[in-house]
N, C-alpha and C positions, 0 to 999 in steps of 0.2 A: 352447682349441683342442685337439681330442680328437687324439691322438698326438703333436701339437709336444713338441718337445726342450727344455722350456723351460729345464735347467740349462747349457743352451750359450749363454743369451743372456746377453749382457754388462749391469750394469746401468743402460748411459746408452745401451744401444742403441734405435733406436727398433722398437719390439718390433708395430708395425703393419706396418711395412713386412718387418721379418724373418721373420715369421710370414702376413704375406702375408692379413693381415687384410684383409674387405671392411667396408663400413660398419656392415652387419648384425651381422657378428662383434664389430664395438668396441661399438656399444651395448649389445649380450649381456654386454662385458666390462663396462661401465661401470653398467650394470645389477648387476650381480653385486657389485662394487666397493662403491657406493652401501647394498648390503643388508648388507653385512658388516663395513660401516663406521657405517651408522646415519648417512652421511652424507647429501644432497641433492650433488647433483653437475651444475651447470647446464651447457647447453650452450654455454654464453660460455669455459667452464673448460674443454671438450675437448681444442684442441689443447696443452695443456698436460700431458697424460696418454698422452702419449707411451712414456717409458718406465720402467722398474722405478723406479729415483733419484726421478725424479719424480711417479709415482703415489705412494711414500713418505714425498716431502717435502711432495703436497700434502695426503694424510693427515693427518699430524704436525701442519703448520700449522694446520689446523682442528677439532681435538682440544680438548677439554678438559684444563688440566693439574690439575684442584684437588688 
């Protein structure tokens, strides 16, 4: 989100509603997400991507640790 404040958000805030994201903006983000992660990110997993804590933790959980 081009100007958002993002160091004022909290990290279990939900950062769609604080930012005031529309749909369009969360797939741009989850899009974005997915490519810098190497991850796949289904859309059954969205509302779980909420906020900072847990875009991280859903990260982390599907990481490889070798």
């Amino acid at each position: 989100m081009p100007g958002a404040d993002l160091a004022a958000l909290s990290p279990d805030e939900n950062f769609r509603i604080s930012l005031e994201m529309d749909s369009l903006d969360f797939l741009n983000f989850i899009e974005a997400l997915s490519g810098r992660t190497g991850l796949p990110l289904p859309e059954t997993d969205y509302p779980s991507l909420n906020t900072l804590n847990a875009c991280a933790n859903y990260v982390a959980s599907r990481t490889p640790t070798d």
